[in-house]
Phi, psi and omega in degrees: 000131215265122169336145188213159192225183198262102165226178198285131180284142169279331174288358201217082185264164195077019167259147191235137202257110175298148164220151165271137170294170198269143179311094184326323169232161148193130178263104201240122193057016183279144207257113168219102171261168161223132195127166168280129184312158200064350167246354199300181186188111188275103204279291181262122173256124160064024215267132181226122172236096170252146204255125167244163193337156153037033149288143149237118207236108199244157159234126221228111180181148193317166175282168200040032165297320185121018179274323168313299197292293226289342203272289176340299200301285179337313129356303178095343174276031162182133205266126200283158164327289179206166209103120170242171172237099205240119180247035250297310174316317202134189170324072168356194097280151216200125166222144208255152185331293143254168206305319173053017150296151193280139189261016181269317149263171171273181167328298137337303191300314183281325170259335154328301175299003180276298173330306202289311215278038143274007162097343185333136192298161157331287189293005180241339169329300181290327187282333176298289189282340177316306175302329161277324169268015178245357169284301217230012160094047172234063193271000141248064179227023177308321190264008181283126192271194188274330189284342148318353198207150198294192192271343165273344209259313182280314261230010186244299164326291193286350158321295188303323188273321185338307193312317164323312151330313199089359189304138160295305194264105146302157130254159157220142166227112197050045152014281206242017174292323170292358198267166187256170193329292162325292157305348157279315215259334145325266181302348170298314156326320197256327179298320194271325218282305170316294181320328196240295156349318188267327212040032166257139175336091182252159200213107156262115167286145170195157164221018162273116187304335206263290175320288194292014154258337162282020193238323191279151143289311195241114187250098166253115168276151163265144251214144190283187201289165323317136165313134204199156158281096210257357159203158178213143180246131185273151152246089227273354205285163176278160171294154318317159161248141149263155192285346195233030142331124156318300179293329158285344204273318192288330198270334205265325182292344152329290213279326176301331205273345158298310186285323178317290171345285202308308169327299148298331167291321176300304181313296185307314199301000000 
């Protein structure tokens, strides 16, 4: 059920009225090629997504389908063809596969430097990041440079600093694909637990099935190139999810047996 706010009716005042809220994102018609005319390659067809308020949304499909580029486009790092993109907050926030933290500070020291430049005062900083790295359960690693800290533990940092930002909207784009089995499934914990606390939009890239049915509200596979949303799974199960869920294990064998399709048709074309 899409979030919904409250106004006033005109005909019957003071009677209040369901409205659907407004999209956090929307992706309307976009377009992405690459390459010289007569030579292009149309990476993105057409993509129309709108992401609402305190939504999580994986987008799921083989590599080079196109979801890094559409997460980019989203993002802001790069412009669609044609085709627009309405972020109504502002600038996202965005983490990326790797942590891509500065190993010269510590930890605290990497979201602080997200703060000072959003303008956050000097005296509120420490007290800020302090609050973030304990938002994501490290509440003693403020003083840790990165080579101190295992690979789920930095991949916890850029959480916290993504967060910093203030953003209405996360991206992620595979996050956690480089981490091994424990650790992942750890943070999948911890990622819905944040997720639901912050209430903020999150857009997941992922092409492992069984992570985006234990994460999403919302499931778009993309159809390899050009890329299109060529099916979408709503997800009624309640939060926590487990991987060895009955109902996820069924729904994820759904949705692969789905993606294979998309997989052979790209092949035939």
């Amino acid at each position: 059920m899409h979030p919904t706010t409250i106004t006033e009716q005109a005909a019957a005042p003071g009677t209040a009225v369901l409205e659907p809220a407004a999209p956090a994102v929307r992706v309307a018609g976009v377009h992405k090629t690459f390459g010289r005319p007569g030579g292009e390659q149309t990476v993105l067809q057409d993509i129309n997504i709108d992401v609402m308020p305190g939504e999580f949304i994986c987008l799921l499909g083989s590599s080079g389908c196109g979801k890094s580029t559409l997460l980019n486009l989203v993002a802001g790092l790069d412009e669609p063809s044609s085709g627009r993109i309405e972020i109504p907050s502002g600038r996202p926030a965005l983490m990326f596969q790797e942590h891509a933290l500065f190993p010269w500070l510590t930890a605290g020291k990497n979201i602080e430097l997200v703060l000072r430049l959003r303008g956050v005062d000097r005296a509120d900083r420490r007290s800020r990041a302090e609050e973030l790295l304990a938002l994501v359960r490290l509440q003693d690693a403020y003083g840790k440079r990165v080579h101190e800290l295992s690979g789920g533990m930095r991949q916890r940092v850029a959480l916290a600093r993504a967060l910093a930002q203030d953003s209405e909207v996360l991206l992620m784009d595979e996050p956690f694909a480089a981490l091994d089995a424990i650790t992942r499934d750890v943070l999948h914990e911890e990622l819905t637990r944040i997720w639901q606390s912050a209430g903020v939009s999150v857009v997941f890239v992922t092409h492992n099935v069984r992570e985006a049915v234990r994460l999403a509200q919302r499931i778009l596979l993309m159809s390899c190139r050009p890329g299109r949303v060529a099916h979408e799974w709503r997800i009624g199960l309640p939060q926590p999810r487990r991987l060895e869920d009955p109902a996820v294990a069924e729904l994820s064998v759904e949705i692969t047996n789905q993606l294979r399709k998309e997989i052979r048709r790209h092949a035939r074309d």
